[in-house]
C-alpha atoms as a printed R data frame, in Angstrom:
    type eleno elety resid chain resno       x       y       z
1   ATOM     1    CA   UNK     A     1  21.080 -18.830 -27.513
2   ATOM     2    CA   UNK     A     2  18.513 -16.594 -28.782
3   ATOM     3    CA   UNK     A     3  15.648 -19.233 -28.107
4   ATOM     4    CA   UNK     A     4  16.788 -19.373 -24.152
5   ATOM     5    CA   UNK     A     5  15.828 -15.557 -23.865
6   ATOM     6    CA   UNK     A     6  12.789 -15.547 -25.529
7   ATOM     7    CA   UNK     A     7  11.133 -18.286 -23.258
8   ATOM     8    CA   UNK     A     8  11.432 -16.346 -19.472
9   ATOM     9    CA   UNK     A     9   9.742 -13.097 -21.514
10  ATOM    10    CA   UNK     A    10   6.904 -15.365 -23.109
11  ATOM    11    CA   UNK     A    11   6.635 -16.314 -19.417
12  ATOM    12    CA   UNK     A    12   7.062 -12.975 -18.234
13  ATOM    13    CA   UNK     A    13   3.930 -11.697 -20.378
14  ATOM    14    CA   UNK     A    14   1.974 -14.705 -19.434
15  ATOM    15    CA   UNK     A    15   2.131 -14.167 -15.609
16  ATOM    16    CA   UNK     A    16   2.131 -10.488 -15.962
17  ATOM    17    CA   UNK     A    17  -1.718 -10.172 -16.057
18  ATOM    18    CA   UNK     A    18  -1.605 -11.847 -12.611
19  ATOM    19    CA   UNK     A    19   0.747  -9.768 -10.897
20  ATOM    20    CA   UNK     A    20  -0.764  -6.205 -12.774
21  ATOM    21    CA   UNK     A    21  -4.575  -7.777 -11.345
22  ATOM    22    CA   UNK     A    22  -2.513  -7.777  -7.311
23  ATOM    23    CA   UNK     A    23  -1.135  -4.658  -8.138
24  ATOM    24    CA   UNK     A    24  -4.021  -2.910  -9.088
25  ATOM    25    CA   UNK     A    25  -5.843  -2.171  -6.133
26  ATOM    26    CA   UNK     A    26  -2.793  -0.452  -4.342
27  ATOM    27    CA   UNK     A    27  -1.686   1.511  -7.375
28  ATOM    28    CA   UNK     A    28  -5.409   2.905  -7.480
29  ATOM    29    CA   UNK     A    29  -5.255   3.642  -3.617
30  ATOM    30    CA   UNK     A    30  -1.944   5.279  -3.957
31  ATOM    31    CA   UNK     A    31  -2.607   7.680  -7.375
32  ATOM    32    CA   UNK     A    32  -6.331   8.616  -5.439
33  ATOM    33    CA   UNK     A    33  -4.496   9.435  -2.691
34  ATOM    34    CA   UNK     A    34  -1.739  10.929  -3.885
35  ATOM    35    CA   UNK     A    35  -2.707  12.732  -7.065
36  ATOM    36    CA   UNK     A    36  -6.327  13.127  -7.026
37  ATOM    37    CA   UNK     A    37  -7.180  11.012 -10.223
38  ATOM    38    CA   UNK     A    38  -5.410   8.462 -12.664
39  ATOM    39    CA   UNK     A    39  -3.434   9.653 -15.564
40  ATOM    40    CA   UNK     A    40  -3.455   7.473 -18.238
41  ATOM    41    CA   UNK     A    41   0.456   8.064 -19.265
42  ATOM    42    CA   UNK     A    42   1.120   7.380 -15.700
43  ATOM    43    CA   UNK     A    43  -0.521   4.057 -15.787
44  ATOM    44    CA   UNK     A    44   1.121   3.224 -19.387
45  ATOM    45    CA   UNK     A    45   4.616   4.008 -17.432
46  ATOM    46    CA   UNK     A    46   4.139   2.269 -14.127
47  ATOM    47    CA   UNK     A    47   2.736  -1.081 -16.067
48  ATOM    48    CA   UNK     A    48   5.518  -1.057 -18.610
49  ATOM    49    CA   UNK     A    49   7.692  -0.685 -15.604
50  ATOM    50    CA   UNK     A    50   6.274  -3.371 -13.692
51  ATOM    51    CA   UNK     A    51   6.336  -5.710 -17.038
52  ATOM    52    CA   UNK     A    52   9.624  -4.850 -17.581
53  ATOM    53    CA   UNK     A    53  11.234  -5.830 -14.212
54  ATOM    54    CA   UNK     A    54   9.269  -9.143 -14.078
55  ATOM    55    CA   UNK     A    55  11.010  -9.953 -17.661
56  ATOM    56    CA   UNK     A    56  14.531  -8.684 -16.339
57  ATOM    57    CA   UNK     A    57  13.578 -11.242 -13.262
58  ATOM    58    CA   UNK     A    58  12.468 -13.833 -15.519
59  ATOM    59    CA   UNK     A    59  15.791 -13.660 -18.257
60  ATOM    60    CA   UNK     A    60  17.851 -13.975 -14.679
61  ATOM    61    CA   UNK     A    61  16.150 -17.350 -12.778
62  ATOM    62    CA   UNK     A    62  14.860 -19.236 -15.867
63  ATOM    63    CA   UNK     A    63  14.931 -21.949 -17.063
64  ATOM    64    CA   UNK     A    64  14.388 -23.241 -13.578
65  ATOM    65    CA   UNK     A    65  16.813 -26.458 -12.378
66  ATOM    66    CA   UNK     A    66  14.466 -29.693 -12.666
67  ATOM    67    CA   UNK     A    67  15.479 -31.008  -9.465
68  ATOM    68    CA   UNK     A    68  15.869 -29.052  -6.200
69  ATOM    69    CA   UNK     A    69  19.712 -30.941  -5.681
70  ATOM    70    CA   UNK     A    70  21.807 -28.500  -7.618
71  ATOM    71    CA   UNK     A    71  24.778 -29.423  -5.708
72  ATOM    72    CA   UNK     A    72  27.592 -29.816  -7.827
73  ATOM    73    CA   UNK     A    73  30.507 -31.448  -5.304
74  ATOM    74    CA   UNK     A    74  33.331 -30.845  -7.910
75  ATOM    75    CA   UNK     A    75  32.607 -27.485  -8.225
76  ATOM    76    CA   UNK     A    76  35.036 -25.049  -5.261
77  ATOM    77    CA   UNK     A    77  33.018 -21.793  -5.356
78  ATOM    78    CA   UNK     A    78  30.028 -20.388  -6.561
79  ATOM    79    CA   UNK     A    79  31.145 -16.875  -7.127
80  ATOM    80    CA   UNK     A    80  33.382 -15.405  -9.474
81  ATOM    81    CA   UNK     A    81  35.385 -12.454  -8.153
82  ATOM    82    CA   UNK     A    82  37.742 -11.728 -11.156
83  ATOM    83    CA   UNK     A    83  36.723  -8.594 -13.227
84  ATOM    84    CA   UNK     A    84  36.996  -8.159 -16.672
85  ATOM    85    CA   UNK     A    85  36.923 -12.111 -17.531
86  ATOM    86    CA   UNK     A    86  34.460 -11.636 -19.818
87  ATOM    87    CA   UNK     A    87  37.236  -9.661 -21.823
88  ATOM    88    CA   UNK     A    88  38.751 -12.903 -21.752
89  ATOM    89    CA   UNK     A    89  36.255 -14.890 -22.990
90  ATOM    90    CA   UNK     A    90  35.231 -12.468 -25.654
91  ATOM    91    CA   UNK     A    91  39.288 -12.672 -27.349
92  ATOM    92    CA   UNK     A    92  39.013 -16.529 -26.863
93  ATOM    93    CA   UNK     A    93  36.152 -17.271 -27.999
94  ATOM    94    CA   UNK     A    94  35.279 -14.904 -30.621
95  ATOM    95    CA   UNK     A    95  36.638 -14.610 -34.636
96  ATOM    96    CA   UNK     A    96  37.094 -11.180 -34.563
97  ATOM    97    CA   UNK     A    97  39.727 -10.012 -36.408
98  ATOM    98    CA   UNK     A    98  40.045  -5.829 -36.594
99  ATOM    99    CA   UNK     A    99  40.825  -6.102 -39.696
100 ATOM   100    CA   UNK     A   100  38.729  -8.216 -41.452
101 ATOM   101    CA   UNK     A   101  34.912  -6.841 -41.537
102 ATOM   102    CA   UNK     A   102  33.399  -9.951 -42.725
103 ATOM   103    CA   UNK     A   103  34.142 -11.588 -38.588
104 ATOM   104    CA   UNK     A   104  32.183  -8.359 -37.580
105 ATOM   105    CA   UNK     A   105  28.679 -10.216 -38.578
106 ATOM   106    CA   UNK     A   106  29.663 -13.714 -36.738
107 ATOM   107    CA   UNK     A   107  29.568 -11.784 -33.372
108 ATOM   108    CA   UNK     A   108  25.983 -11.489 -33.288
109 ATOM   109    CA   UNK     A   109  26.091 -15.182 -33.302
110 ATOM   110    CA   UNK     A   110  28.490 -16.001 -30.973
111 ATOM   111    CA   UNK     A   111  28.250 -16.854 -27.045
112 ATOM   112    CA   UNK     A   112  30.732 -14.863 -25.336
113 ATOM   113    CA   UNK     A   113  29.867 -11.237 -27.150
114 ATOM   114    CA   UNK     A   114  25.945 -12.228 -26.741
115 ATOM   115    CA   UNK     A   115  25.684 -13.151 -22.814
116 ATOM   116    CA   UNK     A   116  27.930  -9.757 -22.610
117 ATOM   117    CA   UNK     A   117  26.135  -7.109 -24.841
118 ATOM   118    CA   UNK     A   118  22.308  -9.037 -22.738
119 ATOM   119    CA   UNK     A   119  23.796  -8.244 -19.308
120 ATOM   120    CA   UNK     A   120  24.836  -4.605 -20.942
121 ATOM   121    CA   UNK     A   121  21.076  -4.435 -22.400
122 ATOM   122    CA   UNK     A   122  19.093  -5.624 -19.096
123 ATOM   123    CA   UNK     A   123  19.223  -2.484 -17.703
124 ATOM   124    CA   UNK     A   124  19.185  -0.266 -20.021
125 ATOM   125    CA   UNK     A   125  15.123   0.145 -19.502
126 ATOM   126    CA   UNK     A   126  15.556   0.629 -16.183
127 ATOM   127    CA   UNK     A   127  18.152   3.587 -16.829
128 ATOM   128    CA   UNK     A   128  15.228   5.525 -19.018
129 ATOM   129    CA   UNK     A   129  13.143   5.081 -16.608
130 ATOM   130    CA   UNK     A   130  14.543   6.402 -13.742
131 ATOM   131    CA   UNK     A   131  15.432   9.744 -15.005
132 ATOM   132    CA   UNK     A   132  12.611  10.299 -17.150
133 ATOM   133    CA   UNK     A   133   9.978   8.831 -14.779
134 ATOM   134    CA   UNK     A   134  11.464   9.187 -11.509
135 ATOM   135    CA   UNK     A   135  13.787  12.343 -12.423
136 ATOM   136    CA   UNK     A   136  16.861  10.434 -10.567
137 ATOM   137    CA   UNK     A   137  20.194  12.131 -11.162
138 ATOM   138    CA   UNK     A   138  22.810   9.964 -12.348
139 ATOM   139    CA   UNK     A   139  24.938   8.805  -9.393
140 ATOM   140    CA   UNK     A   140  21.874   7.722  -8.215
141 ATOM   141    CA   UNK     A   141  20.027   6.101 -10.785
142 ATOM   142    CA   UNK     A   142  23.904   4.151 -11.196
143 ATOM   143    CA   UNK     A   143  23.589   3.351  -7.621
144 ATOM   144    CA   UNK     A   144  19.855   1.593  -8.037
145 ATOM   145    CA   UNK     A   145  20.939   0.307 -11.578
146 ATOM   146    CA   UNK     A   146  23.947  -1.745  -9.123
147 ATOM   147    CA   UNK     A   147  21.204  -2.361  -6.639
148 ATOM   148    CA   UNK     A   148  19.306  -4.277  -8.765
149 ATOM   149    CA   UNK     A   149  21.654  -6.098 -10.294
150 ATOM   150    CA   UNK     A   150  22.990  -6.773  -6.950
151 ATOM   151    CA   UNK     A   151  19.101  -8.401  -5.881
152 ATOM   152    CA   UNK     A   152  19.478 -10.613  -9.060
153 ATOM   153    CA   UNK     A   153  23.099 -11.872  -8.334
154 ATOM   154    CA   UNK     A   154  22.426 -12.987  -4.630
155 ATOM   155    CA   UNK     A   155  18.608 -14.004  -5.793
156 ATOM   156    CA   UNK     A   156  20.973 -16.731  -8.416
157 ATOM   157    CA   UNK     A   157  23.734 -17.816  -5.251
158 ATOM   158    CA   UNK     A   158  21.291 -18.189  -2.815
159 ATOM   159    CA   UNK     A   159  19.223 -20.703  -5.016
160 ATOM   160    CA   UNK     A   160  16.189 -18.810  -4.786
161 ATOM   161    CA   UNK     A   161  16.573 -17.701  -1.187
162 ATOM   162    CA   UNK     A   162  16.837 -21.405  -0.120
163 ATOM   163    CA   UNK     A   163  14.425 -23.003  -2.202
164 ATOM   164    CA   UNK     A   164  17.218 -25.019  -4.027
165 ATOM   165    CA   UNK     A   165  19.918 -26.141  -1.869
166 ATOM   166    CA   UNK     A   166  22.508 -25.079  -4.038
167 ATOM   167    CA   UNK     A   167  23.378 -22.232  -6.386
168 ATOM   168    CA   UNK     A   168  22.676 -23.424  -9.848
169 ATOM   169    CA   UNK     A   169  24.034 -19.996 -11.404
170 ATOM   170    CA   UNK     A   170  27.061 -18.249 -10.175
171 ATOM   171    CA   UNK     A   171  27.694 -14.950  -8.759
172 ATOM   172    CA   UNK     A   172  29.885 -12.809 -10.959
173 ATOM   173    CA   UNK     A   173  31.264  -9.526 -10.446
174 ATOM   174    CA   UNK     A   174  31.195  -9.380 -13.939
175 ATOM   175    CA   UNK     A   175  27.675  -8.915 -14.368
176 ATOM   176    CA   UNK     A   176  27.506  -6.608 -11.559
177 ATOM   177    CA   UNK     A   177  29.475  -4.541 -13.755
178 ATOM   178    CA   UNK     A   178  27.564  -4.903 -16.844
179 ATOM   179    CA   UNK     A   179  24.466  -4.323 -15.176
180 ATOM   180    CA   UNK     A   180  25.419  -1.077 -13.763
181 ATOM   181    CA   UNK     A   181  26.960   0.145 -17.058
182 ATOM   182    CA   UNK     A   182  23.791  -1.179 -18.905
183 ATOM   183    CA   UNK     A   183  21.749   1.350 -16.319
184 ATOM   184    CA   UNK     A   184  24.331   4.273 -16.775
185 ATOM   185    CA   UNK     A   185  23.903   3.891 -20.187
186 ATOM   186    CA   UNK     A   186  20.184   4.028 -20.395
187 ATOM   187    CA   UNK     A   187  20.250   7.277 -18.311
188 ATOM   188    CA   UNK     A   188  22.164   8.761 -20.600
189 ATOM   189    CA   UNK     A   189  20.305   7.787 -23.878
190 ATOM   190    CA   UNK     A   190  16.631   8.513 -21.710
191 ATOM   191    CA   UNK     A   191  16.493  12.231 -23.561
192 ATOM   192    CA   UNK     A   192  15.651  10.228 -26.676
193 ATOM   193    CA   UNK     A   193  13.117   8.517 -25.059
194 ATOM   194    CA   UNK     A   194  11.698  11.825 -23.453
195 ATOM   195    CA   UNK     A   195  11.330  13.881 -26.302
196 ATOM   196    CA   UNK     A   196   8.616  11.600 -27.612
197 ATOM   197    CA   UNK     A   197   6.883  11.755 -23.814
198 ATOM   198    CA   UNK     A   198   5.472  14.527 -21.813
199 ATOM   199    CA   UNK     A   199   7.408  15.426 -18.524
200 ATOM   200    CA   UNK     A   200   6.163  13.672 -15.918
201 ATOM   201    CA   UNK     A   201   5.997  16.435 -13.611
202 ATOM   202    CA   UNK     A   202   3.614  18.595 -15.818
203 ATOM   203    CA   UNK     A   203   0.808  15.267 -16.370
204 ATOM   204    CA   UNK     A   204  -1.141  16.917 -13.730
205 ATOM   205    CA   UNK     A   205  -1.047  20.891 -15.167
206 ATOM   206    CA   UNK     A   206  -4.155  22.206 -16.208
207 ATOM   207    CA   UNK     A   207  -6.378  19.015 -14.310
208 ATOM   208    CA   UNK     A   208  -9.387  20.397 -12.355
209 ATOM   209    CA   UNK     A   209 -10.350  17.822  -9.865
210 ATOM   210    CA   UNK     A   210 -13.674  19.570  -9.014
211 ATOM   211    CA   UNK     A   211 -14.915  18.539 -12.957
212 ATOM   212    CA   UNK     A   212 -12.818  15.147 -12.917
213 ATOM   213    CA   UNK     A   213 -16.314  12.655 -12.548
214 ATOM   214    CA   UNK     A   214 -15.969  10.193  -9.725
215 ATOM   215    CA   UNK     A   215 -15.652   6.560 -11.111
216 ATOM   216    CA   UNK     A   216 -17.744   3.228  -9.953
217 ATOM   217    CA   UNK     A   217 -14.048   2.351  -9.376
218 ATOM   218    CA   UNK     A   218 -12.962   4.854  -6.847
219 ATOM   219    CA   UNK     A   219 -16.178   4.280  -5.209
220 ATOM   220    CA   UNK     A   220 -16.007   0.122  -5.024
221 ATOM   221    CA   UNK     A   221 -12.414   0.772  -3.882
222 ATOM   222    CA   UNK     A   222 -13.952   3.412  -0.569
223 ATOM   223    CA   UNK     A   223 -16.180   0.882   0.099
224 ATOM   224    CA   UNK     A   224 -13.828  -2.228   0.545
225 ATOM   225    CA   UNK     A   225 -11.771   0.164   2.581
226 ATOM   226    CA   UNK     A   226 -14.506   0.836   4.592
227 ATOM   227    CA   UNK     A   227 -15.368  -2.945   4.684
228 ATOM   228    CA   UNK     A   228 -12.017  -3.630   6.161
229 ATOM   229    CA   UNK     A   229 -12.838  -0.601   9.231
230 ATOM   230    CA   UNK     A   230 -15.811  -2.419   9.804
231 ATOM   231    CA   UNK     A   231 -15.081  -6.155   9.734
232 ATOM   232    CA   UNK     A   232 -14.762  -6.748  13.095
233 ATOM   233    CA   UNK     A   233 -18.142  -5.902  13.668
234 ATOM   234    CA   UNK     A   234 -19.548  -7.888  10.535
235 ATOM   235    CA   UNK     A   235 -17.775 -10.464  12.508
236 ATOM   236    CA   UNK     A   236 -19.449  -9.842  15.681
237 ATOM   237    CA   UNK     A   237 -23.113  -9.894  13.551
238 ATOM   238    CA   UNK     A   238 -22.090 -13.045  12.301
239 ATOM   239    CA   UNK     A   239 -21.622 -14.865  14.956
240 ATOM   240    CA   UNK     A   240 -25.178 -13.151  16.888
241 ATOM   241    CA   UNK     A   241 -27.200 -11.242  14.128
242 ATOM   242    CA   UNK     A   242 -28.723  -8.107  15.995
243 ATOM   243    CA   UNK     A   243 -30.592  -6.539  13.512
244 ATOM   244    CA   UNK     A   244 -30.638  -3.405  16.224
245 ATOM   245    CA   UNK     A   245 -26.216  -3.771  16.095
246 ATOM   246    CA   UNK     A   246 -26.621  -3.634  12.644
247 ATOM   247    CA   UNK     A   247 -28.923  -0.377  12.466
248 ATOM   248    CA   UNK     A   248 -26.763   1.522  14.834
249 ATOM   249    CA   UNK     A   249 -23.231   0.312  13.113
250 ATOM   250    CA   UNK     A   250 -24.284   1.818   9.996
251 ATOM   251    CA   UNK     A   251 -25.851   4.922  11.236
252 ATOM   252    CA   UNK     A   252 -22.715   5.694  13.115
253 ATOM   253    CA   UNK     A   253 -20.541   4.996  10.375
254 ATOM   254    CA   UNK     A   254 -22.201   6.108   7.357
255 ATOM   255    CA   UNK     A   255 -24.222   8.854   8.530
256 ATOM   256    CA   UNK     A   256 -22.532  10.264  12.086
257 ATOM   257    CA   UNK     A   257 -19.301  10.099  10.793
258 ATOM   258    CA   UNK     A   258 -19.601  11.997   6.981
259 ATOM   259    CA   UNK     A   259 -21.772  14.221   9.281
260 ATOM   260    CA   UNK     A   260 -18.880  15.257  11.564
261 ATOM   261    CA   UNK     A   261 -16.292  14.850   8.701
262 ATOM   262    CA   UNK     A   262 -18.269  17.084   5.828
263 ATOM   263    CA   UNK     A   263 -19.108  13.669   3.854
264 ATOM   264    CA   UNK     A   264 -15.955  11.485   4.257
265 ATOM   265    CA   UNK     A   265 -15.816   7.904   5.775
266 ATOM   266    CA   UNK     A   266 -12.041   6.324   6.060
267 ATOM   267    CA   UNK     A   267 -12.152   4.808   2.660
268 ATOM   268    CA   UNK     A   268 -13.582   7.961   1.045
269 ATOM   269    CA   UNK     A   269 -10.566   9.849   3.179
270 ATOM   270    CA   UNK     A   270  -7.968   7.392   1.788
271 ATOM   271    CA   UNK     A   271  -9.144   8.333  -1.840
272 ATOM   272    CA   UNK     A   272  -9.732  11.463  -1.653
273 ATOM   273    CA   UNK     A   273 -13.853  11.744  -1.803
274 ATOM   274    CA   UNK     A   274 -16.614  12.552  -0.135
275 ATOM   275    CA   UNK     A   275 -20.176  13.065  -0.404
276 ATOM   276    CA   UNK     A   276 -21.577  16.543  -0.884
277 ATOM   277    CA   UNK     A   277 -25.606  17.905  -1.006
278 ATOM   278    CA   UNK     A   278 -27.521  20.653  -1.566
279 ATOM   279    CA   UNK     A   279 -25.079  22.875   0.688
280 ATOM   280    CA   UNK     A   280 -21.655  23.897   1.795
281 ATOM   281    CA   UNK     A   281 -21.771  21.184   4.437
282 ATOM   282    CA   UNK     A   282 -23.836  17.263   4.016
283 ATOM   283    CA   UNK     A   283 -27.374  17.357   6.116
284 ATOM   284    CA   UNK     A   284 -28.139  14.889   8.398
285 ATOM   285    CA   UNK     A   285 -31.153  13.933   6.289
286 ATOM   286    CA   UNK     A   286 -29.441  13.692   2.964
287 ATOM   287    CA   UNK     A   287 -27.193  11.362   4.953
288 ATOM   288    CA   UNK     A   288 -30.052   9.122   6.661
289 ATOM   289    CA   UNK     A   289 -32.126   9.494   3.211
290 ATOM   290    CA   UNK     A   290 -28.764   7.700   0.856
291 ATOM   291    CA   UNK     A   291 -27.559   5.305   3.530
292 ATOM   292    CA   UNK     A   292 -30.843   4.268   4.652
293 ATOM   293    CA   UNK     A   293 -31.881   3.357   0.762
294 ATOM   294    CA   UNK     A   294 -28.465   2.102   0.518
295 ATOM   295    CA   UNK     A   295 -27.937   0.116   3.667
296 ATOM   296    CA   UNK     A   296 -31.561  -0.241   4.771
297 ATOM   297    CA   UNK     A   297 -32.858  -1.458   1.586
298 ATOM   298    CA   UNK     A   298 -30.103  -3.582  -0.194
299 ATOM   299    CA   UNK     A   299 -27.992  -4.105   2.986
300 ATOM   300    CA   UNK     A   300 -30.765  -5.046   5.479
301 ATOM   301    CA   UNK     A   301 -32.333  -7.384   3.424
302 ATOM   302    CA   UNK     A   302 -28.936  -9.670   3.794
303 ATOM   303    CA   UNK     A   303 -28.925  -8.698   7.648
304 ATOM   304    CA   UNK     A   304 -32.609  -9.846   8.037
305 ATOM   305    CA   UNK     A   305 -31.879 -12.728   5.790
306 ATOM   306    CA   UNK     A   306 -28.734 -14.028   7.887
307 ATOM   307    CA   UNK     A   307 -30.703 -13.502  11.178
308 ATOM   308    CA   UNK     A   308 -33.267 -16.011   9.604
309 ATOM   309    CA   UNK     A   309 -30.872 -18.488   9.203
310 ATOM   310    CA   UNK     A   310 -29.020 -18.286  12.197
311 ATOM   311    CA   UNK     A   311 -32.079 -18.683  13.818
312 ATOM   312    CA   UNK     A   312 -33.468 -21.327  11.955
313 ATOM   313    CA   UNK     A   313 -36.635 -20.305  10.335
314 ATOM   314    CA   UNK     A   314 -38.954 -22.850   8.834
315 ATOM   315    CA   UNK     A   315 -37.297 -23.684   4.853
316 ATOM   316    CA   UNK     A   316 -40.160 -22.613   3.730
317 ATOM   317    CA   UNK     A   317 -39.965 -19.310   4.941
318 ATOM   318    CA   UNK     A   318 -35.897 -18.815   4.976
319 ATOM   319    CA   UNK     A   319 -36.594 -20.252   1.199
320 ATOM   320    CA   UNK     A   320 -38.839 -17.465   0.432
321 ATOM   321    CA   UNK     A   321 -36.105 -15.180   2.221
322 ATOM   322    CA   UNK     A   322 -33.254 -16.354  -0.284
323 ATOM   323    CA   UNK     A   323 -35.468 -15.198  -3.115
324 ATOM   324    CA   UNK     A   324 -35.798 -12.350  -2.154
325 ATOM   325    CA   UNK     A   325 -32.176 -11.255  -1.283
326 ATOM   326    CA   UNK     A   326 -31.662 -12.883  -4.946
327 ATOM   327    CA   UNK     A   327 -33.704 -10.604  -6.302
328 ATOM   328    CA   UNK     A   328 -32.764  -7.042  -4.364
329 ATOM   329    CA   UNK     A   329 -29.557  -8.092  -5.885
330 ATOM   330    CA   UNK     A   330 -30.263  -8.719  -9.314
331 ATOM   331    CA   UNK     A   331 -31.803  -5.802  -9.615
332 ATOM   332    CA   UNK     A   332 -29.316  -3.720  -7.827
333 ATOM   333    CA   UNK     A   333 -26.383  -5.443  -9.996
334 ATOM   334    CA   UNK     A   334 -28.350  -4.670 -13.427
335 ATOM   335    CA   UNK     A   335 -29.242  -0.942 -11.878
336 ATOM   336    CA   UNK     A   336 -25.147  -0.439 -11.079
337 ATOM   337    CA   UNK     A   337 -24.620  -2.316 -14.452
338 ATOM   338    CA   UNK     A   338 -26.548  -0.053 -16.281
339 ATOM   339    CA   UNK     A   339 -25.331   3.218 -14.365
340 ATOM   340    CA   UNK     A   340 -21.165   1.658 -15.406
341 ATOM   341    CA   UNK     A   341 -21.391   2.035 -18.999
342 ATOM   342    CA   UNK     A   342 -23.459   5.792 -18.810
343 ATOM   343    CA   UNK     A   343 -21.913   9.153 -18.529
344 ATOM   344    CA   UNK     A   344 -24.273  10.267 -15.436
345 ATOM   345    CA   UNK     A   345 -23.984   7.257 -13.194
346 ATOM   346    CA   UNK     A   346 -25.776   8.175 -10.093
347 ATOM   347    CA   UNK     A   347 -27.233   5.689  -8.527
348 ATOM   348    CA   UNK     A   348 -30.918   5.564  -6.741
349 ATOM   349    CA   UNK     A   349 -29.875   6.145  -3.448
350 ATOM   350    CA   UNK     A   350 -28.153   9.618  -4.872
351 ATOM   351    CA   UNK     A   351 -31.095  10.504  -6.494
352 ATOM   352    CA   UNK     A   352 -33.223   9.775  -3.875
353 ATOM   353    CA   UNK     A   353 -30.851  12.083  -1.378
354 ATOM   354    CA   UNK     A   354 -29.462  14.418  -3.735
355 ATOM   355    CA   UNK     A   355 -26.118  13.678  -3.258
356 ATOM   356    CA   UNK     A   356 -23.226  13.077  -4.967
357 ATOM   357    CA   UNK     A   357 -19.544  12.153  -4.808
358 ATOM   358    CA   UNK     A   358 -16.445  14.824  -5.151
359 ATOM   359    CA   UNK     A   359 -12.760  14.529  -5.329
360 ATOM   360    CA   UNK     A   360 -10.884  17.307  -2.506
């Protein structure tokens, strides 16, 4: 029995990389925004969290039914409403005798006490973490404890939401109950847990975010939220290249907009950045000097290169092109590259404008 719950959590760390990679970008938006900068207990705790409830999902569905016809005709109902039968179960199925020690060992071996004391432990992690994480008192870390186990038990009797046409586990109260007590439970043992962590609400004492260094990261993720503002007009260039809609798009954008904002863009808002200069306030030239290295000299080569081609320029000449955005780009990669894996990564265009990135 043993063996059937350690396949769904070797599944559960197998497809956990992929669901951490879609969660990333999100979480990163979210501490930016909210906090300022990433703590690195924070990121331990949400992880383990999200591991942790994709193994509690997994233990639950798998192993999945071979066939999507899990109708069984002889069975009446596919929910169990009578309480306490696995109190039943455990006197008729078990060897315990009180007063013979030797049956206490067998239990560990035997169905009825296992499948009871694994819907007791299930959510037990999730009791620890909502009151040392999420500092939820306990009525209502019981009430999400039931919640959950409430998702799982109609996730089982709906087959997956539909996917199978029948049930092919039932709904029992029973494990409703077990569930919740598992949760209860865990809140109540969390101070063990706690005195080996620091308090969650003093991760961020003593964190200056004027000396916290602004990541590639952060930037990268500014800059796809800024790609997403401005996808309708990439669209728009696509479909006609205007080298002139191009130059006034990003002068707007990147240099009109900080200008009237004091150095942010949307995606530098969203994360909580924004360039700075020489002074209180960004210049218009430090502006038009980085964007127009940035966007004139590594973006415009692709904008002049895609007008080429949409145009149809001799292959000899659109060939010559190519090689040319290939090499802008190589360079630029091994430049960015090089800047990753340094402690002062400014890039050209910063360097050429004197400006820089800081968290407000």
């Amino acid at each position: 029995m043993l063996q059937s719950y350690l396949i769904p959590i070797r599944y559960a760390f197998l497809t956990f990389p992929i669901l951490a990679f879609l969660f990333t970008l999100p979480f990163l938006i979210v501490q930016y925004r909210k906090y300022g900068y990433v703590n690195k207990i924070r990121v331990v705790v949400i992880y383990s969290l999200l591991l942790y409830v994709l193994t509690a999902l997994y233990l639950v569905i798998l192993p999945l039914p071979a066939s999507r016809n899990t109708c069984a005709p002889w069975r009446e109902s596919y929910m169990s409403w009578v309480p306490f039968q696995f109190v039943k179960d455990f006197v008729r199925e078990t060897g315990l005798q009180p007063g013979v020690p030797s049956t206490y060992v067998r239990l560990f071996t035997e169905r009825a006490f296992l499948q009871a004391a694994f819907n007791v432990l299930l959510l037990v992690p999730l009791g620890v973490y909502l009151r040392y994480y999420f500092r939820f008192g306990f009525g209502k870390a019981v009430a999400a404890a039931f919640g959950l186990s409430l998702f799982f038990e109609i996730t089982q009797v709906t087959g997956l939401y539909g996917i199978y046409k029948c049930p092919y586990r039932l709904f029992d109260v029973d494990d409703l109950m077990l569930n919740t007590f598992g949760g209860a439970l865990g809140y109540m043992a969390a101070p063990l847990v706690m005195k080996l962590l620091p308090r969650p609400d003093r991760l961020d004492e003593n964190v200056d975010l004027k000396s916290e260094r602004v990541g590639l990261t952060r930037r990268f993720i500014a800059l796809q939220l800024d790609a997403i503002v401005l996808f309708p007009a990439a669209l728009l260039f696509m479909r006609s290249p205007d080298i002139v809609l191009y130059a006034v798009v990003c002068f707007l954008y990147f240099v009109m907009l900080p200008l009237a904002t004091n150095g942010r863009t949307l995606g530098k808002y969203i994360v909580r950045i924004r360039v700075i200069g020489g002074g209180e306030r960004i210049r218009f030239k430090e502006l038009l000097v980085r964007y127009g290295a940035l966007y004139g000299l590594v973006g415009g080569a692709h904008a002049i290169f895609l007008l080429g081609a949409v145009q149809r320029l001799p292959p000899a000449l659109l060939g010559v092109s190519f090689i040319a955005v290939a090499a802008v780009d190589t360079v630029f990669a091994i430049h960015v590259a090089i800047r990753l894996f340094r402690k002062n990564n400014e890039l050209f265009y910063e360097r050429w404008s004197g400006t820089k990135h800081e968290i407000f």
